[in-house]
C-alpha positions, 0 to 999 in steps of 0.5 A, spaced: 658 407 451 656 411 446 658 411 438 664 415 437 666 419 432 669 418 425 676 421 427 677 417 433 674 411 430 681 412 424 686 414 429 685 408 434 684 403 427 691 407 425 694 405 432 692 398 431 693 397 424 701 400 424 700 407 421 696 410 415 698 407 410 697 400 412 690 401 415 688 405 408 691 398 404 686 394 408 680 397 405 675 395 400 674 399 394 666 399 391 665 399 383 662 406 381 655 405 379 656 406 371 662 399 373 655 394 377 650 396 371 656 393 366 657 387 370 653 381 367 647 378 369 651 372 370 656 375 374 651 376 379 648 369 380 654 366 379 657 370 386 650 369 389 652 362 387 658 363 390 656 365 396 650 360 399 656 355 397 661 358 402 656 361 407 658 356 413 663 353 408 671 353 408 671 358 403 678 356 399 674 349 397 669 352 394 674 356 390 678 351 388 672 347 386 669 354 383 671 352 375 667 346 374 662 349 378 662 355 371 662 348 367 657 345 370 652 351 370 654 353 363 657 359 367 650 361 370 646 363 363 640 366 366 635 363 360 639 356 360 638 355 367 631 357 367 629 352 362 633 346 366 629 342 368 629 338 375 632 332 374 637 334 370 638 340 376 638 333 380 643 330 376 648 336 376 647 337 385 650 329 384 656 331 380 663 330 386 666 336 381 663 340 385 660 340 392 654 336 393 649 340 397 641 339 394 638 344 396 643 349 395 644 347 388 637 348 387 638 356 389 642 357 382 635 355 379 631 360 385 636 365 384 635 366 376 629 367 377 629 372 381 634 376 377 629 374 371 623 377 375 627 383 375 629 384 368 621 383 367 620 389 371 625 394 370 630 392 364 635 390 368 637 386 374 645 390 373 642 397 373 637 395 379 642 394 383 647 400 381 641 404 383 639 402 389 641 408 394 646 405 399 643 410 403 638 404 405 642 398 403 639 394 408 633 395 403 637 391 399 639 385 403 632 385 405 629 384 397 635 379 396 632 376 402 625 375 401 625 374 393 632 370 392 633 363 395 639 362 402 641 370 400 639 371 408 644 373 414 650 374 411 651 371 404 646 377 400 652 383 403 657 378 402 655 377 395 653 384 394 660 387 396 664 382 392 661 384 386 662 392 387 658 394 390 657 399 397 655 396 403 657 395 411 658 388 413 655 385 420 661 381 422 663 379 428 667 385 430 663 391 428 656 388 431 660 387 437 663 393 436 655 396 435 653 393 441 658 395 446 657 402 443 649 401 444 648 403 437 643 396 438 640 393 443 637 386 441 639 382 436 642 385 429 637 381 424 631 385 427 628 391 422 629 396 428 636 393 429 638 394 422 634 400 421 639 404 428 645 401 424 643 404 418 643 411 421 649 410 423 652 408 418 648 414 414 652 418 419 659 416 419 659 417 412 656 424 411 662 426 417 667 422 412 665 422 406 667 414 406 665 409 402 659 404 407 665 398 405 671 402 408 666 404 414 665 397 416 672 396 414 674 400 420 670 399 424 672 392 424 679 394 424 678 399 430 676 393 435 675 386 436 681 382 437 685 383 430 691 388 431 696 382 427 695 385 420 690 382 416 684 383 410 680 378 414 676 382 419 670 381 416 668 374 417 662 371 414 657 368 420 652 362 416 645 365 413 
């Protein structure tokens, strides 16, 4: 099979969904750009935060555990976090008010550095990613990678989506969704692999005028096994 058009692509996800209207309440809407660069510094390391702890996690526990995480990292402040020093960070991975996990409490302190490394090179860390062209949203995953900590896979988009802004997800749906259509051949996390996905992505977009999160959204809603009514389409796999 080959990938299919953005109308054939609506109509069947309206048929599984129960029409237009229910279908359109299923989709995710992204923050504007003005919206993201107002967005504080700390909100970014917090969903980061957020995030690396649900990555292979039940989410509902870490929500649920998420206000003594604020506490406990002083609602992730940038320059409070980056003068914190290791034992105390050691200390705070110990606390049983939140989830006890060494190595991903160390992100926080990798990830406000990351976001204070930006801020050095280009004023901000919220305007960096307001700017960066959703045309090449893979780029950003690919940065969040290599310069922040446990952001691969999954949990860079995730986080990217939570707080506003435009991406596609490689869930389970639409990567078998990606593969079925041969828009991908080999794996989803090679540079080809999401280069080819990107493009499509890229195409569907300028066909529909959409949004990459409402795109995914229906791609997901258009296949895979999820015809009962439901905003949980999207899973994330572990980074």
């Amino acid at each position: 099979m080959q990938a299919e058009s953005y109308q054939t692509l609506y109509q069947r996800a309206c048929e599984r969904k129960g029409g237009e209207q229910a279908l359109e309440g299923l989709l995710p809407k992204s923050l504007p750009q003005k919206a993201l660069t107002q967005l504080g510094e700390d909100r970014y390391l917090a969903e980061f935060t957020r995030k690396v702890f649900q990555s292979g996690f039940v989410w509902r526990v870490v929500d649920n555990k998420w206000p003594a995480f604020e506490e406990l990292f002083w609602h992730f402040d940038i320059e409070k976090l980056l003068m914190m020093p290791d034992d105390m960070l050691e200390r705070k991975a110990a606390d049983p008010r939140i989830i006890r996990h060494l190595k991903k409490v160390w992100s926080i302190r990798d990830n406000a550095i990351m976001i204070s490394d930006v801020q050095r090179q280009h004023g901000s860390f919220a305007t960096f990613i307001a700017d960066w062209p959703t045309d090449n949203i893979i780029g950003l995953w690919q940065y969040l990678k290599k310069h922040g900590s446990r952001l691969g896979g999954n949990t860079g988009p995730y986080a990217l989506r939570a707080l506003g802004k435009d991406t596609f997800i490689l869930s389970r749906d639409v990567e078998g969704y990606l593969r079925a259509h041969k828009v991908i051949d080999g794996s989803a996390s090679t540079k080809r692999s999401q280069q080819q996905i990107q493009a499509f992505f890229n195409q569907l977009q300028e066909d529909s005028g959409r949004s990459l999160s409402e795109l995914s959204r229906l791609v997901a809603l258009s296949t895979g096994d999820n015809r009962i009514q439901t905003t949980q389409t999207e899973e994330p796999a572990p980074a």
